[in-house]
N, C-alpha and C positions, 0 to 999 in steps of 0.2 A: 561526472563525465563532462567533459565539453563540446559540442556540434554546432553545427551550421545550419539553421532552419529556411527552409525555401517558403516562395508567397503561400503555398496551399499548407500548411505544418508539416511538410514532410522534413527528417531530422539525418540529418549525416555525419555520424560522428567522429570527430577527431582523437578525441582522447579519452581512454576509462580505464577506471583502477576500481578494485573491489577493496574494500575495511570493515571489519568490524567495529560495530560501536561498543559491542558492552550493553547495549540500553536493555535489552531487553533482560537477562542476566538480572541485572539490578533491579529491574521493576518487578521481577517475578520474587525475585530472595525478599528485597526488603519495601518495596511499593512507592520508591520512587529511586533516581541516579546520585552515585555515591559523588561526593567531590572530585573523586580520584578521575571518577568518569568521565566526567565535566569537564574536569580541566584536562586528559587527553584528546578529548572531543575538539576544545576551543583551538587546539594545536593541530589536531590533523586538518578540521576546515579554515582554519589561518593557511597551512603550506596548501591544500588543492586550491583556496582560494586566487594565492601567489601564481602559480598553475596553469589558471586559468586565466590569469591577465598576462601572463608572458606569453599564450598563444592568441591572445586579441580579445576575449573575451570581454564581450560588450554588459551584459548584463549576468551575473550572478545570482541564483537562488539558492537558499536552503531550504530543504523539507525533511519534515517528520512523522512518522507515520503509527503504526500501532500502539508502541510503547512509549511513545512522548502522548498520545492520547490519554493513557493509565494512568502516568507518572504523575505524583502527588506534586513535586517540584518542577514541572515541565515548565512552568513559568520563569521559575528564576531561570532555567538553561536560555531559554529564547532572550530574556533581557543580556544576560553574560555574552550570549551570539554578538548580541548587538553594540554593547558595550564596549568588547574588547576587539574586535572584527569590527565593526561598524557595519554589519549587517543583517537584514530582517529576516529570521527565519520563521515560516509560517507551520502550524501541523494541521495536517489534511484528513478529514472525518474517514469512517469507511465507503462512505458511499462515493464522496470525490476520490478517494482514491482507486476505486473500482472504476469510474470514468478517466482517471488521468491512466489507467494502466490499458485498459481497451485504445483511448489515444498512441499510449506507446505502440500498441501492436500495428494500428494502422497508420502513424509514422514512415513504414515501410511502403507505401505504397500498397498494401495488400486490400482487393476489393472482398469482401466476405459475405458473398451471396447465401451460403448454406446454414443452415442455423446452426451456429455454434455457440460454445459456452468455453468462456477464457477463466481460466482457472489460475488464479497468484496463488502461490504458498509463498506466506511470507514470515516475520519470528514469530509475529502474536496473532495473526489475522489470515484469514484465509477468505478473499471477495472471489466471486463469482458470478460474470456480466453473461446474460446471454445475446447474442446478436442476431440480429438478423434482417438482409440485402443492407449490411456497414451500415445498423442501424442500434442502440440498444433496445433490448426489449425490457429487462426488468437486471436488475442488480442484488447479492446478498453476499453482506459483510459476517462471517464469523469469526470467534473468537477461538479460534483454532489455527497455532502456529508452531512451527520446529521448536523454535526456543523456549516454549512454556511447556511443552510437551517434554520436552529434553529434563529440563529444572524437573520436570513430577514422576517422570517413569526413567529415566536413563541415569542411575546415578553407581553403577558399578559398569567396570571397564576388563572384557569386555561386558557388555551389559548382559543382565539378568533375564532369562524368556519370560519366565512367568510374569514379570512386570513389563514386557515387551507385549505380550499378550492381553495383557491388561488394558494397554495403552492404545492399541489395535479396536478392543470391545469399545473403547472412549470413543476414538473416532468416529466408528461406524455410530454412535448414537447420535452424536452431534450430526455430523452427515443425514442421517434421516430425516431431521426435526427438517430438511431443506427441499420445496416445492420443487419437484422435478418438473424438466420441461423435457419433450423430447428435440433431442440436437443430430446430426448430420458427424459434429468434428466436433474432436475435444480437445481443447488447446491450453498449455502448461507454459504458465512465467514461471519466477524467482528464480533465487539462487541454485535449490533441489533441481529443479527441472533442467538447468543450464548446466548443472553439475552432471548430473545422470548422463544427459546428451553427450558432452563433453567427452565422457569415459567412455561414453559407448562406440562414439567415434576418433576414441586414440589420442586425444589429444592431450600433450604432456604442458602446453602452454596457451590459455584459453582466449580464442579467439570466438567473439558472439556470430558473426556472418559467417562462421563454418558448420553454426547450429542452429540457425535459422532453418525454421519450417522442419529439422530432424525430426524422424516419425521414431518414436520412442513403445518399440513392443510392450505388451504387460508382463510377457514370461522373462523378457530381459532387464524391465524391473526390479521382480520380486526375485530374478538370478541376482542384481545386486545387490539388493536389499539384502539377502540372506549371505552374502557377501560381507558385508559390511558388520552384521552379525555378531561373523566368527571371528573377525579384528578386534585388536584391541586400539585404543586412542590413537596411538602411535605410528601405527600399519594403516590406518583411514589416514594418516595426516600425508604421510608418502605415496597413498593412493590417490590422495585430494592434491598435487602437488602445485597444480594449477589456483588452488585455493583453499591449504590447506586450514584456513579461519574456519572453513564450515565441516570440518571431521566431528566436531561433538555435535552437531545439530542433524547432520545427512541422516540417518537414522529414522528417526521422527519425520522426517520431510518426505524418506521417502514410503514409509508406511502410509502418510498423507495421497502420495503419488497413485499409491496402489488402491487405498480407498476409494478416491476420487472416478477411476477407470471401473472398478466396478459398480460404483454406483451408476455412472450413466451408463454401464453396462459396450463398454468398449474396447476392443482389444491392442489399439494405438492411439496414441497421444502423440500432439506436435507441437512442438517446443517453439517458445519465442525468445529471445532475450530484453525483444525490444519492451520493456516494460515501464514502470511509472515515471525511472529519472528521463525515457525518449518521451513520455506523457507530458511530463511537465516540460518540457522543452519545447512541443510542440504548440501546449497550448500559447506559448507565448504571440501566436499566430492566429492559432483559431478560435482564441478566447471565451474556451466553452466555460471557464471558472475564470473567479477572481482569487489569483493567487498568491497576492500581496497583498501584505496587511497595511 
């Protein structure tokens, strides 16, 4: 994405595209990114690079996050970044990335007096910051993401329940092993959560500020969820038209979705978009990390 950061890091964006990288895919099959990956990788942030310097952009970042964390080869990728681009891409632990995505949220201007808990679902990783009066209180990074969920339990189309079921038991166990806090509001980034919002308010071409702060029911969840289901690959991709890259992963994401809400025992979620790429942008400002190497 490309924005405009004001004195306080608030972020106003000009331009964003959504892509898949593949990373995740690759780290899960074979434990680290195939060449193939690599070098469409080096191609796509070469053109958004180009991108972003024909709308003025002053400064450029790249970042990585769960599955360049794993990836056995993550180093060559960041050197080739640099190499062939001439520029430095950094990968961000889980716990900075749980603060660069709480920055996202508050990006917006949003004061967050009530104890909330902001919940990413992201490919490999799934952070969970609690807040409270636009403060963190404690942060936790799992290893709990669409894309690794997808690669273990989703591999017939449409997919198989009793392995859907399976993958549901996984969750919830993961999820427990996690100190609950009591929260006020439950707030959902990534892709799943912007997707879901998305469908739920009509939208055939995906705009983030029409899903901002969307309060996302749980029985209109797991109506999608079970939706989604009955489809096969091809009916989610025309469903997902707004972004149809995430039809083999929504599945998994949003069984995450529905986990998530029962555990903190809630019957609405509100959705952000503003998430890590508004985080990192912002910090450029409020310099809660060093995010250049």
């Amino acid at each position: 994405m490309t924005g405009v950061v004001d004195e306080k890091g608030g972020v106003f964006p000009l331009d964003e595209a959504i892509y898949s990288s593949g990373f995740g895919k690759d780290v899960f099959d074979y434990g680290k990114i195939s060449d193939d990956t690599i070098g469409r990788n080096i191609v796509l942030i070469s053109e958004l690079a180009h991108r972003a310097e024909r709308m003025g952009a002053e400064k450029i970042l790249v970042c990585g996050t769960s599955a360049l964390r794993r990836a056995s080869n993550a180093a060559e990728f960041i050197r080739t970044v640099e190499e062939e681009i001439g520029l430095k891409a950094m990968i961000v632990s889980g716990q900075e990335e749980a603060l660069l995505t709480y920055m996202g949220y508050a990006s917006g201007g949003a004061e967050i007096n009530e104890k909330t808990a902001l919940a990413d679902i992201g490919g490999g990783s799934c952070e969970i910051i609690y807040i409270e009066k636009s403060e963190i209180i404690d942060t936790v990074s799992l290893e709990l993401g669409a894309v690794d969920l997808t690669e273990r339990y989703i591999d017939s189309d449409p997919p198989d329940i009793s392995k859907f079921r399976r993958m549901k038991h996984y969750i919830i166990s993961i999820l427990s092993k996690v100190e609950l806090k009591l929260i006020d509001k439950l707030v959902l980034s990534g892709g799943t959560a912007t997707a879901l919002a998305a469908l739920s308010c009509g939208l055939t071409v995906y705009n983030g500020s029409k899903i901002e702060n969307y309060a996302l029911i749980y029985e209109n969840v797991i109506h999608l969820q079970n939706r989604f289901l009955s489809m096969n690959l091809q009916q989610r991709k025309e469903l997902l038209e707004f972004d149809p890259g995430r039809a083999n992963v929504i599945i998994a994401g949003a069984a995450i979705m529905v986990a998530l809400l029962a555990l903190f025992e809630k019957r609405t979620a509100f959705v952000t978009h503003r998430g890590l790429r508004y985080g990192m942008l912002s910090n450029l400002v409020r310099q809660k990390l060093v995010i250049n190497p």
